[in-house]
C-alpha positions as CSV (number, residue, x, y, z in Angstrom):
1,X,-15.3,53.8,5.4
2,X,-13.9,50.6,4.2
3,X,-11.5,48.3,5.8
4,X,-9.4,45.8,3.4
5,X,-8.3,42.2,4.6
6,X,-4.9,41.1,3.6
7,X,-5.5,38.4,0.7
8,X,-4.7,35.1,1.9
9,X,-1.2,33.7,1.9
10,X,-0.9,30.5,-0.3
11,X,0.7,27.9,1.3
12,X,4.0,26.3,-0.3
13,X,3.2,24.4,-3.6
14,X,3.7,20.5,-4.2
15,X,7.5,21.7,-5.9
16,X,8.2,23.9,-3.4
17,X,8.2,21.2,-1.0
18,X,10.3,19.6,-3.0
19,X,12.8,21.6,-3.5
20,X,13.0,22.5,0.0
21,X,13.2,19.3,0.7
22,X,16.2,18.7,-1.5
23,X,18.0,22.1,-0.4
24,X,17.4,20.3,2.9
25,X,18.8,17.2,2.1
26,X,22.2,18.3,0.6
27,X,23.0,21.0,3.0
28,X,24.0,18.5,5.7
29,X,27.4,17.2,5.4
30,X,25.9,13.5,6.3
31,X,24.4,13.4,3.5
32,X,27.6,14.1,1.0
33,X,29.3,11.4,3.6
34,X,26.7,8.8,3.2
35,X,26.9,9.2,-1.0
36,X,30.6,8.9,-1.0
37,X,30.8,6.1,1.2
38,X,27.8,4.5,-1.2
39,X,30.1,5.2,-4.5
40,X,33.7,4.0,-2.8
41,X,32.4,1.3,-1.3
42,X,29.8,-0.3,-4.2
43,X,32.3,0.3,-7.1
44,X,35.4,-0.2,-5.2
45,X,34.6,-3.6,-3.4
46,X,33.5,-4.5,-6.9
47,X,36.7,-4.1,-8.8
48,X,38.6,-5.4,-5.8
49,X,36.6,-8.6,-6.3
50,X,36.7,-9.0,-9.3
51,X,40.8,-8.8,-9.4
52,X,40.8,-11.0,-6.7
53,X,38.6,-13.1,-8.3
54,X,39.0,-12.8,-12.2
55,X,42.3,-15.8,-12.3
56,X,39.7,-18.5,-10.2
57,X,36.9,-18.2,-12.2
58,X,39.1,-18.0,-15.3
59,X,40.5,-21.4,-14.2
60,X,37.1,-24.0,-14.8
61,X,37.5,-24.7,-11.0
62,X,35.1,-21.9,-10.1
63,X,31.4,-22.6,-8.4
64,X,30.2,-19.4,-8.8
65,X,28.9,-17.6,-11.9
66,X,31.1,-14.5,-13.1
67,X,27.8,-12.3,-12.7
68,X,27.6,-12.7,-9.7
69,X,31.0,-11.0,-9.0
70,X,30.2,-8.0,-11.3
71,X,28.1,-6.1,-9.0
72,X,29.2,-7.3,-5.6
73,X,30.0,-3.9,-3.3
74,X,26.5,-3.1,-4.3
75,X,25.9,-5.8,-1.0
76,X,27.7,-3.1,1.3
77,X,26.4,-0.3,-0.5
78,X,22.4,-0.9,0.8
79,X,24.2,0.5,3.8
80,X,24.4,3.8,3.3
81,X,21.0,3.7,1.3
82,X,19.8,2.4,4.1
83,X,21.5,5.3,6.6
84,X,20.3,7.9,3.9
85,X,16.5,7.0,4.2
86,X,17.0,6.9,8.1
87,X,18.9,10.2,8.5
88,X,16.8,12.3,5.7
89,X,13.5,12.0,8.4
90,X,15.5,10.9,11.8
91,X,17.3,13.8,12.3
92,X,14.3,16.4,12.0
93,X,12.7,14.3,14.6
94,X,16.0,14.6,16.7
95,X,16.6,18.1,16.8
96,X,12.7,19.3,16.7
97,X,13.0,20.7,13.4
98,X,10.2,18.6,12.1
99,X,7.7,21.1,13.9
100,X,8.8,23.9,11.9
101,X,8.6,21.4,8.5
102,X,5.4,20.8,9.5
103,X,4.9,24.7,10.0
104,X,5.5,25.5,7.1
105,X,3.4,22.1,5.3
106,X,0.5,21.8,7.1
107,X,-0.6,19.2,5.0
108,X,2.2,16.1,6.3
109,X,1.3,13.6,4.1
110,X,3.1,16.2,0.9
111,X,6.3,16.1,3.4
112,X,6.7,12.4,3.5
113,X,6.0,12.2,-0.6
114,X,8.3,14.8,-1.5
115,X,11.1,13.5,0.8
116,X,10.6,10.2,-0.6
117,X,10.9,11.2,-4.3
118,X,14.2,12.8,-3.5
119,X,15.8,9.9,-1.7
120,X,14.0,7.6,-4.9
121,X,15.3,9.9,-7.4
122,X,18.9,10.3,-5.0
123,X,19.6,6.6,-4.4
124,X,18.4,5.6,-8.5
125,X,21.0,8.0,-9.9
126,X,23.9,7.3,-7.2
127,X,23.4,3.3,-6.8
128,X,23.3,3.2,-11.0
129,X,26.1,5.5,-11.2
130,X,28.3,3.3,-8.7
131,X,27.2,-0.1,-10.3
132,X,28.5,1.0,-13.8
133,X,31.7,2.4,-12.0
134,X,31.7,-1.2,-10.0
135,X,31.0,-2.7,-14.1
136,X,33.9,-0.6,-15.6
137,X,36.7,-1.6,-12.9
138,X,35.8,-5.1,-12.4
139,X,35.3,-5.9,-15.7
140,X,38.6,-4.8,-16.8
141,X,40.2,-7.4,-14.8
142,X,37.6,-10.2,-16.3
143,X,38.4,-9.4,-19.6
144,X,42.5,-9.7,-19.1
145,X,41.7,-13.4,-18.0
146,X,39.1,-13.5,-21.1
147,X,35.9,-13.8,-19.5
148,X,34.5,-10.5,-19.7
149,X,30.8,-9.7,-19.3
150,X,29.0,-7.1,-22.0
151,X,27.1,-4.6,-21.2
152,X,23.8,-6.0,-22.2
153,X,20.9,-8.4,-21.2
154,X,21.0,-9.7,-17.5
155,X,24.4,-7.5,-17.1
156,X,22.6,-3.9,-18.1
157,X,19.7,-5.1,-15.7
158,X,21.8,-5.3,-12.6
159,X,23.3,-2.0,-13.8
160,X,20.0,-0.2,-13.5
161,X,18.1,-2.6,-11.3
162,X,21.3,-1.8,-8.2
163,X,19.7,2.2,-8.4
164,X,16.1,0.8,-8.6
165,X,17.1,-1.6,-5.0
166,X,18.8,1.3,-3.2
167,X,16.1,3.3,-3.5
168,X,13.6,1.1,-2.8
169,X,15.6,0.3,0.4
170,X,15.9,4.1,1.1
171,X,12.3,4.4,0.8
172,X,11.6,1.7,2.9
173,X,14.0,2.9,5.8
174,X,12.0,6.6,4.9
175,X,9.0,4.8,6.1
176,X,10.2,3.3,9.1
177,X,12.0,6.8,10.3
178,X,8.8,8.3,10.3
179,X,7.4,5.3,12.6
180,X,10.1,5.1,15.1
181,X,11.7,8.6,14.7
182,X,15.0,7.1,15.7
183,X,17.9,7.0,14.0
184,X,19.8,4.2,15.9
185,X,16.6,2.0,16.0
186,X,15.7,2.7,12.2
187,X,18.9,1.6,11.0
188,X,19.3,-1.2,13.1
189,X,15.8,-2.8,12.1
190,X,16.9,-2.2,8.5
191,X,20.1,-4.1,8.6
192,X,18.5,-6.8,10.5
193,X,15.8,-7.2,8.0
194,X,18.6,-6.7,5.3
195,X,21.5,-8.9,6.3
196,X,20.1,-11.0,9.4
197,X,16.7,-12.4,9.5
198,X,17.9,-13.3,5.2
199,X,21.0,-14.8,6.8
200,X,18.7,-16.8,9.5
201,X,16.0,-17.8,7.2
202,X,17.9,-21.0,5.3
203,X,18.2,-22.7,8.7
204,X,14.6,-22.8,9.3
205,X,14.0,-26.2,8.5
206,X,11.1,-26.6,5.6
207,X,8.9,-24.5,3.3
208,X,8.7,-21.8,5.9
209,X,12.2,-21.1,6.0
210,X,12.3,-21.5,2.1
211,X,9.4,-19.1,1.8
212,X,11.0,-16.5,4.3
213,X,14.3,-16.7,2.5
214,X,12.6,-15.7,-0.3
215,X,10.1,-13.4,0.7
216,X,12.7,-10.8,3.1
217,X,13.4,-7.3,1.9
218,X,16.8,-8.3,1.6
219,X,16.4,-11.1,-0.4
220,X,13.5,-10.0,-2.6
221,X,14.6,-6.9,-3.7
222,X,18.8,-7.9,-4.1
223,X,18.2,-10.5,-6.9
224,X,17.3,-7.4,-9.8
225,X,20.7,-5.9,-8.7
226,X,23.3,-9.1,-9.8
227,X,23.1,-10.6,-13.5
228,X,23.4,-14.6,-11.3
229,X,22.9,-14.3,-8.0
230,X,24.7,-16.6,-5.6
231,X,21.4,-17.9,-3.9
232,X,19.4,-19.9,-6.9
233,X,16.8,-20.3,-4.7
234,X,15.3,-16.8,-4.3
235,X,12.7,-15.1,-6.5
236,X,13.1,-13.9,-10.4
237,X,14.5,-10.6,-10.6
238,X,11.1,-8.7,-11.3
239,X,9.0,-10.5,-9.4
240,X,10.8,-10.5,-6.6
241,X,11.4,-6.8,-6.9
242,X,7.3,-6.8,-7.2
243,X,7.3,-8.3,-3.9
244,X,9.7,-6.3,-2.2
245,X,7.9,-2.8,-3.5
246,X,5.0,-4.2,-1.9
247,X,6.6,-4.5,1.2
248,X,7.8,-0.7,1.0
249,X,4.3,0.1,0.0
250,X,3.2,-1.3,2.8
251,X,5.5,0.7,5.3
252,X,5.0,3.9,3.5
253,X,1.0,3.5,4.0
254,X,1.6,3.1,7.9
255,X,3.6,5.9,7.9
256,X,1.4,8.0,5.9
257,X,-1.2,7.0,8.5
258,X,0.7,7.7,11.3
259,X,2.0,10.8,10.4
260,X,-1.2,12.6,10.1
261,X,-2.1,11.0,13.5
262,X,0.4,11.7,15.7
263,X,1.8,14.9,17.4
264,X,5.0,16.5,15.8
C-alpha cells in the first residue's frame, strides 16, 4: 500500500504580493486622508498663490520668476508623501501585523519591493495629478494679468517631475520606516531632512554649506518639481534628481539589508 504526500503549496507570486499589498494599502482610511490632504493642499495652496500673487508679478516690481509660483503647494504637499511612505510600513510594525506579512512572504526582501512600487506608482499619479490641478487654477489667474505660463518645456517638466519627487520622497521615508519602525520618528527625520537641515544649510559659512544646500534630499530632489526655482543656487533639475535617487537608493539598500536581518 501506497501513501500520497500532499503536493507542495506554492507560495504567493511576485503580483500577488502586490496586489496584496495594494488591497492593503487602500483599505485604511489614513491612507484616503493622507491623498486628499496631498491633492487640497498641492493644487489649492497653488491657485491661492498664484491669485495672491498674479497683480505683483504682473506689475515689473516682482523678484521672483512666475515659475516659481506655478507649482508652489507642491512644497506642503512632500508632507503627506512623506506620512504615506511612513504609515504604508510603520503601522504593520505597530500593531504586529508585519509577522503575519512576513507569514505569508517568507522571502522579505519581495515585501519591501512590492510596497515600494505601490507608494512609487501611488505618489507619481497623485503628485502629477495635483500639480496639473495646482497648473490649471493658478494659471487662470496669471493669464487674467497676461502672464500666463504654457504648458510646455520647463512648465510640463515640473508637471511630471512634482509625481517623480513625491514618490521618490515616499520611497525614501519607505526605507527609513523599515529601519526605525516608527511612525513618529520616521516622519520627523523626514521633515528635518526635508524642510530643516535645507533651511540650516545657507548659514553654514563656505563651500560646505553651499555643498550641503545643494546636496540635501530636500533640495536635490525639489528643483525637477518648479519650472524656476526660488534658490538659483541648487542643482539642475535632472541631476540633482540623479543625486537625490541615489540617496533613496542608498536607504532602500540598508533596509533591504536589514530587513532580512532582523527579527519581525
Amino acid at each position: 500500500m501506497t501513501t500520497r504526500t500532499a503536493p507542495a503549496t506554492a507560495g504567493p507570486t511576485w503580483l500577488d504580493t502586490v496586489r496584496a499589498e495594494r488591497q492593503k494599502m487602500f483599505s485604511v482610511r489614513s491612507t484616503w486622508w493622507t491623498l486628499a490632504a496631498i491633492v487640497v493642499l498641492g493644487a489649492g495652496l497653488t491657485t491661492i498663490i498664484c491669485a495672491a500673487s498674479a497683480e505683483w508679478l504682473a506689475s515689473g516690481d516682482a523678484d521672483e520668476a512666475v515659475g516659481s509660483f506655478i507649482t508652489w503647494g507642491m512644497m506642503i504637499a512632500q508632507v503627506g508623501a512623506v506620512a504615506l511612505g511612513a504609515l504604508i510600513i510603520t503601522t504593520e510594525y505597530g500593531s504586529g501585523q508585519i509577522r503575519s506579512t512576513f507569514a505569508a512572504t517568507p522571502f522579505r526582501g519581495r515585501v519591501l519591493a512590492a510596497k515600494a512600487l505601490v507608494v512609487t506608482a501611488v505618489l507619481f499619479v497623485v503628485g502629477t495629478v495635483t500639480a496639473l490641478l495646482g497648473y490649471a487654477g493658478g494659471n487662470w489667474f496669471l493669464d487674467r494679468e497676461g502672464i500666463g505660463l504654457a504648458l510646455e518645456g520647463d512648465v510640463l517638466r515640473s508637471m511630471y517631475g512634482s509625481g517623480l519627487y513625491l514618490a521618490g520622497l515616499g520611497l525614501m521615508s519607505l526605507g527609513v520606516g523599515f529601519i526605525l519602525r516608527h511612525t513618529a520618528g520616521v516622519i520627523s527625520l523626514m521633515l528635518a531632512l526635508v524642510f530643516v537641515v535645507s533651511g540650516m544649510a545657507p548659514l553654514i559659512p563656505g563651500t560646505v554649506g553651499d555643498w550641503i544646500e545643494k546636496l540635501v534630499p530636500g533640495s536635490a530632489g525639489a528643483s525637477i518639481a518648479t519650472p524656476v526655482t526660488f534658490d538659483p543656487n541648487l542643482l539642475e533639475p535632472w541631476v540633482g534628481y540623479g543625486v537625490f535617487l541615489a540617496e533613496v537608493a542608498a536607504v532602500l539598500a540598508i533596509a533591504w539589508v536589514l530587513v532580512k536581518r532582523r527579527d519581525a
